[in-house]
Each structure stands twice: as structure tokens, then as C-alpha cells.
KETOR-614198 format. One record per residue (C-alpha): residue in three letters; z, x, y. Coordinates in steps of 0.2 Angstrom, whole numbers, padded with zeros to 4 digits, always signed. Example, Ala and Ser with C-alpha at 12.3 -4.5 7.8 and 13.67 -1.06 7.14 Angstrom:
2
ALA+0039+0062-0022;SER+0036+0068-0005;
! end
This chain:
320
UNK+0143+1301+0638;UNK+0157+1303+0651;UNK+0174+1313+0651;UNK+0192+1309+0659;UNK+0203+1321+0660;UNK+0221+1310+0659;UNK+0232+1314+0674;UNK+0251+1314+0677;UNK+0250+1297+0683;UNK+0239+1292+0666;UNK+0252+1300+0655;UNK+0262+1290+0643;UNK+0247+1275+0643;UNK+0240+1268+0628;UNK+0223+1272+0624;UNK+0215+1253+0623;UNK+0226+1251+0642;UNK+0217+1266+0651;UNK+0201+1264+0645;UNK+0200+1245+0651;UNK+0208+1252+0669;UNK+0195+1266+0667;UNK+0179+1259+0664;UNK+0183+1239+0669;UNK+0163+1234+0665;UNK+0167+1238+0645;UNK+0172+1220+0637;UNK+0187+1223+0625;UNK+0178+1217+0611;UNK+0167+1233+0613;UNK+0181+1243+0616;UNK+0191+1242+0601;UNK+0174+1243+0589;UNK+0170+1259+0598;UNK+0188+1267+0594;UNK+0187+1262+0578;UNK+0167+1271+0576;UNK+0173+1286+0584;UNK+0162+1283+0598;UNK+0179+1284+0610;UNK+0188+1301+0605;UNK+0203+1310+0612;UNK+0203+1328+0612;UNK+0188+1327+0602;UNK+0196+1318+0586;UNK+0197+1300+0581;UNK+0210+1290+0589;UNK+0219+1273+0589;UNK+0221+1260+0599;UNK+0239+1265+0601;UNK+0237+1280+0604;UNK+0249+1287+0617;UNK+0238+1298+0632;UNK+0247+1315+0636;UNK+0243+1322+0656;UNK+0227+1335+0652;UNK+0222+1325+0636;UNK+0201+1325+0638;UNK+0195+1304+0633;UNK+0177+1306+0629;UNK+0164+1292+0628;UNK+0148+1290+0622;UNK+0145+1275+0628;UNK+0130+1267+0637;UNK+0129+1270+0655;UNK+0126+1254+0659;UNK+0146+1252+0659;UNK+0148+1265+0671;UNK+0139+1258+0683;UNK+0146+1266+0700;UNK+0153+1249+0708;UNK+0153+1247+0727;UNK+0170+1254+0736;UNK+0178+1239+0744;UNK+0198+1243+0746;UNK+0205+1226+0752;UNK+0219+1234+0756;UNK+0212+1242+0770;UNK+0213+1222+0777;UNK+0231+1220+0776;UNK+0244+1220+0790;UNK+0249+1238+0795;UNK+0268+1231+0798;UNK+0279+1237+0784;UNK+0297+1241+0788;UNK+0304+1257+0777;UNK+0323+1257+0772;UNK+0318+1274+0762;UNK+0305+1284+0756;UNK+0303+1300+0746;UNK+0289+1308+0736;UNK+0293+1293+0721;UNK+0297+1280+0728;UNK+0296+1267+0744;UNK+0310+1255+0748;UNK+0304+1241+0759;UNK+0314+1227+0769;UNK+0302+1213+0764;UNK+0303+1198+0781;UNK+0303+1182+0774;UNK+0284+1175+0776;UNK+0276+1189+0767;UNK+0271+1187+0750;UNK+0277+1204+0735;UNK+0260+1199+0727;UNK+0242+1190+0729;UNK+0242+1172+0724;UNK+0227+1158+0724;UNK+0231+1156+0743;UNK+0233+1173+0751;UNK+0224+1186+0743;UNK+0224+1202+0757;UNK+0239+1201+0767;UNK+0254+1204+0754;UNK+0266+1219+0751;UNK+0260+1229+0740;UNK+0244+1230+0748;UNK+0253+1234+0764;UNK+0261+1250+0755;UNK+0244+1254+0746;UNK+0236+1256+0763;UNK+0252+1264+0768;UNK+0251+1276+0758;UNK+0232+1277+0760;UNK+0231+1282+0777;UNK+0245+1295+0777;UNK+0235+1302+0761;UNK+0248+1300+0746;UNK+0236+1288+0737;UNK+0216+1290+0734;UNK+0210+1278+0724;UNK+0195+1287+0717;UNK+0208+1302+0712;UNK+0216+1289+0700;UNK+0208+1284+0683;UNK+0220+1270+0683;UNK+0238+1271+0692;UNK+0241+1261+0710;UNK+0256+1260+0717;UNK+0266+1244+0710;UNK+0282+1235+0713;UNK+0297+1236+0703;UNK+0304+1220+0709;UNK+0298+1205+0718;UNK+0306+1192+0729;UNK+0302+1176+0735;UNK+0288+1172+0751;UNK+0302+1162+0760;UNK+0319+1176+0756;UNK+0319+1192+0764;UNK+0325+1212+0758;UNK+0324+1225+0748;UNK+0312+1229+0739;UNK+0307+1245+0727;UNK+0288+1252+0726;UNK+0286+1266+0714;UNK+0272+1280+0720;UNK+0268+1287+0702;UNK+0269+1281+0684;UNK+0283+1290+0679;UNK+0293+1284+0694;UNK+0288+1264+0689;UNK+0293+1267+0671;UNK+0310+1273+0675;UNK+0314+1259+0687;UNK+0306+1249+0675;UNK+0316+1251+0661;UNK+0334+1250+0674;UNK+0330+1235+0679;UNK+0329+1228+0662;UNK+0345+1238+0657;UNK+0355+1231+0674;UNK+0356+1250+0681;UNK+0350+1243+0697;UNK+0364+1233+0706;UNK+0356+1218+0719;UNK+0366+1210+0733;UNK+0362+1195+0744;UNK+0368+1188+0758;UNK+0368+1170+0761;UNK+0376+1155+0772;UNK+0380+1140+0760;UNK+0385+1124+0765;UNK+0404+1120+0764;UNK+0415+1132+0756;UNK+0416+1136+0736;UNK+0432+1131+0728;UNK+0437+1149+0723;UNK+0435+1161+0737;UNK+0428+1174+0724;UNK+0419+1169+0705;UNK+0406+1172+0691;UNK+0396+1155+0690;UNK+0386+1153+0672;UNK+0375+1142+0666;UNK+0359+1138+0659;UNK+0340+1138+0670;UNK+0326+1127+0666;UNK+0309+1130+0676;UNK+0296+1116+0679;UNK+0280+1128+0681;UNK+0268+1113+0688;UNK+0281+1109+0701;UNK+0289+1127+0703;UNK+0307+1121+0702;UNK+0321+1124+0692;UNK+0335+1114+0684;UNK+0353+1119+0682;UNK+0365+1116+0666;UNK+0379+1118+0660;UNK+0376+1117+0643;UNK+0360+1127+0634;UNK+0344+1114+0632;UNK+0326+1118+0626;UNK+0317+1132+0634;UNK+0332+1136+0645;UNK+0339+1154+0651;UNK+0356+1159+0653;UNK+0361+1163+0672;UNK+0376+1173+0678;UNK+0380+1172+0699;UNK+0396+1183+0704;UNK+0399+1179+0722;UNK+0411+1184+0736;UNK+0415+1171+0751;UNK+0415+1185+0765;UNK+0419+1170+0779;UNK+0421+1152+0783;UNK+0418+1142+0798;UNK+0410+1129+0805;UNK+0406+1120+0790;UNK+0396+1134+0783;UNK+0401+1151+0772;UNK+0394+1168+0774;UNK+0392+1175+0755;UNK+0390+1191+0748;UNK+0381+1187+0728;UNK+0377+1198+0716;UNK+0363+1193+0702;UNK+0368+1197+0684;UNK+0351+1191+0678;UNK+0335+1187+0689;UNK+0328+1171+0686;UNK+0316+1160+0698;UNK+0327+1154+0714;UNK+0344+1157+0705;UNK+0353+1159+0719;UNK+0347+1145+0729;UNK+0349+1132+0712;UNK+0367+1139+0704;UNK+0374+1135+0724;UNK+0366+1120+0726;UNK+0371+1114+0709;UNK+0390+1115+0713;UNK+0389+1105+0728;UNK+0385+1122+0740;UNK+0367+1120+0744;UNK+0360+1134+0756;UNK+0358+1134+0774;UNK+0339+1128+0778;UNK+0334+1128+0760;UNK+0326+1111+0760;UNK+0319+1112+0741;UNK+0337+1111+0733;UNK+0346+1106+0749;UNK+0344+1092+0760;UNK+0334+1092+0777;UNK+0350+1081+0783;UNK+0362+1095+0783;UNK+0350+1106+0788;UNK+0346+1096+0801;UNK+0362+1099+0809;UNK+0360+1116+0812;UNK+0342+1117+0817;UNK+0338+1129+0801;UNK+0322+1126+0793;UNK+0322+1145+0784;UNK+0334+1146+0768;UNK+0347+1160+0775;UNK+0346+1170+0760;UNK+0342+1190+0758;UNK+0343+1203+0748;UNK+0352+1215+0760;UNK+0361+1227+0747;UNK+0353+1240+0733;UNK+0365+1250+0721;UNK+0357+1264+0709;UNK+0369+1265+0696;UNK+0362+1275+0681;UNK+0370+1275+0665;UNK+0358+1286+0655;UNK+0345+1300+0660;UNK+0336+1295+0673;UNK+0323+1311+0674;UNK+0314+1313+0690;UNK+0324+1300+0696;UNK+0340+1305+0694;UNK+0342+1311+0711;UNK+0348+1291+0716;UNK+0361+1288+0704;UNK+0374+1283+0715;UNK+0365+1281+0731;UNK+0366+1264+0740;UNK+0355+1257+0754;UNK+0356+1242+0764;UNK+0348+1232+0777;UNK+0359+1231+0791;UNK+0350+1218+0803;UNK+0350+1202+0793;UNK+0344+1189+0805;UNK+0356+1175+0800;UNK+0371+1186+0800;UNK+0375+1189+0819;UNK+0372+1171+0821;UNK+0385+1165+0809;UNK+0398+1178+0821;UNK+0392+1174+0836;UNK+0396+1155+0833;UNK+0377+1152+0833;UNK+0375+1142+0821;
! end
């Protein structure tokens, strides 16, 4: 038999979600038969699988020890790059300017070196986050951007901290900006393009229509031509919804590819200019709370920006 004692960063989880955090060796199969034979009790009475954890809740059980097998301490973390570049930080949360290159997450090719295992061993070394202390809980993004488009982007340090943001993100209380350079110049100096978004998983591209087909998702781009010359725009864009390379495909479609995107531009026009990096970032973040926000509430109103966007000096020192 073995106890947990449910922490402040545990609180608010499903029964059935800690235990497979907790104890990763019990299969799932087993897991839900011994919640149902009272074998897994919380508080010392039968639960559910549903069952909502409270911080200081005791999770008893009497399982075989086998699945409890202490497991080697390897913290892959510990391998990625020290270089992370803060915006702001405070006991909650970690805003991080994100260079383009640098992967949000793991994927099948680079497993180590990405940003939130950056800000784990971050936070790691300057003793804010022990894994052993945690039954469950690491640190986790809120948003994610692109490998090849810089900015901001929000880490929360506790539970309670990722499900606010969570939940503004999905109700649109967090306000992103971008800046890009676009080839050409849009025909309204200021707008709100719609339309509808197809993604090709296999080939990772998407498709953009004006009129709603099979499987599509609707997209909203407001946008703001900030200058003009050479050819090229400098844009200020604000995304109403998030959806796979938005920005870079709602441009494109309207005849303004971006500047050294060569996915939905052209390498001709980029050519030109000697860009082979799309000049997009997400430069601007606005908290804009319209309900409680709890521990959070702190950053209503509060707005943060990157102020050295690589591509922007060069588009006003005629650089490009």
C-alpha cells in the first residue's frame, strides 16, 4: 500500500488523471478496475474515476509493489540549452521571447533541446521546480508558436496558474500581436480578413477559402499596414482565432505572401531581398480579463512587448 498526499499543484485533477501521472507503471485497465474494487480510496472512502482531488486529500493504494518500482532519475531537461530570454517573470508565471529555431515542444526529431525544457531546467536550477516534490504537475506552456516564427510565449509555474490561462485563451481574454513584412501592400490600409482553413496533416499545410468546405475552420485576421516602402509592408496583426500558420496562409491567399516564407510564398520574391527566414513574430501580449481571474488577476490590463524584432530595424534602415 502507498499514500499521496494531493498538493496545491494536484488540486482540481481527476482521480483516474493523477493516478496515471502518479504511478506511470499501473496500465489503465488495472487502474479503473481498482477504483471501482475499492482498492484505490480517497480519504479512505470509495471514489470515482471522476472524482475531483482537493489540495490535502490522502489517495491510498493497495496495490502491488511491483508498480511502484522506484525508476532511475534521468531529467532530460538537464540536457537542454541554458539560453532562455525572459520578457517577465513572477511566482506564476514565465513569459519567454521564443527565437525562431527553437522548437515550444519535442517532436520525432529533436527531443532535448526545446522550450519548455529550457524553462524546466530554468526553473530547476534556481529551485522553483523539483521534480520528485511533484506527484504530477511540470511546468507547461499555455501557447505554442511555430519553430521558424519568433515571440512571446506564456509558461505557467503551477496548476492553478495553467488553468486560468487556459481557460483565457479559449475565451479570447489574451490579446496576440504580430509583426510581419508582407510582400506588396494590402488594398485597405487597415481590415479584418475571414475565411475558412483546411489543414493537410501528412504534408503540414493548410488551404484557404472563402467559402466553408469539409473539415474546415473559420479564421478571423485584423490587420494594420504600419508602413510601406520598397515593395514590402511592415504589419501589425492581431489573431482572432489560432489556427496552424494563419497568418502566413490568410496573407498569402490575398496576393501578400510573407517576406522569406517560402512554404506559401515564392523563393523568387524572396530572392530579391536575400530572406530565407519568414519575417513574422509575435512581438505584442495584452491580458484583458473579462471575468475573475483569481490569483491571476494581478495582469489584467498589463501589456508586454518585445521590443528588438530582428526584421523591424531593417525594414527602417532601408535594409531590406
Amino acid at each position: 500500500m502507498k499514500s499521496f498526499t494531493v498538493n496545491r499543484n494536484d488540486s482540481g485533477q481527476r482521480l483516474d488523471k493523477f493516478i496515471t501521472k502518479s504511478v506511470p507503471l499501473l496500465p489503465k485497465t488495472l487502474l479503473y478496475k481498482y477504483i471501482r474494487i475499492k482498492r484505490i480510496k480517497v480519504n479512505g472512502k470509495r471514489a470515482e474515476i471522476s472524482t475531483r482531488l482537493l489540495e490535502g486529500d490522502t489517495v491510498d493504494l493497495y496495490i502491488n509493489d511491483e508498480f511502484f518500482e522506484a525508476q532511475p532519475q534521468k531529467y532530460d531537461f538537464l540536457k537542454a540549452s541554458k539560453n532562455i530570454n525572459i520578457v517577465y517573470e513572477d511566482e506564476n508565471i514565465i513569459l519567454c521571447d521564443k527565437k525562431a529555431g527553437v522548437l515550444c515542444h519535442p517532436d520525432d526529431n529533436e527531443y532535448i533541446d526545446n522550450l519548455i525544457n529550457r524553462i524546466k531546467r530554468y526553473l530547476y536550477e534556481k529551485g522553483e521546480y523539483n521534480p520528485d516534490a511533484e506527484n504530477s504537475f511540470t511546468p507547461a506552456l499555455v501557447n505554442r508558436i511555430d519553430r521558424n516564427t519568433g515571440g512571446i510565449v506564456i509558461a505557467a509555474k503551477n496548476s492553478e496558474s495553467l488553468r486560468i490561462l487556459n481557460q483565457k485563451m479559449k475565451d479570447r481574454e489574451l490579446h496576440k500581436f504580430y509583426l510581419c513584412i508582407v510582400h506588396g501592400t494590402p488594398k485597405k490600409q487597415k481590415g479584418l480578413l475571414e475565411g475558412y482553413l483546411l489543414k493537410n496533416e501528412d504534408k503540414n499545410i493548410v488551404k484557404i477559402s472563402k467559402n466553408r468546405v469539409a473539415d474546415s475552420k473559420e479564421i478571423k485576421t485584423k490587420y494594420s499596414v504600419l508602413d510601406s516602402k520598397n515593395g514590402l509592408s511592415l504589419m501589425e496583426v492581431e489573431l482572432l482565432t489560432g489556427r496552424t500558420h494563419q497568418i502566413r496562409a490568410h496573407f498569402a491567399s490575398i496576393g501578400n505572401s510573407l517576406l522569406g516564407d517560402g512554404k506559401y510564398g515564392t523563393n523568387a520574391q524572396n530572392k530579391k531581398y536575400g530572406y530565407k527566414k519568414q519575417c513574422l513574430y509575435s512581438y505584442k501580449l495584452v491580458f484583458d480579463f473579462q471575468t475573475d481571474a483569481g490569483i491571476l488577476e494581478y495582469l489584467n490590463g498589463k501589456i508586454f512587448e518585445v521590443k528588438d524584432v530582428w526584421f523591424k530595424d531593417a525594414f527602417y534602415n532601408n535594409e531590406l
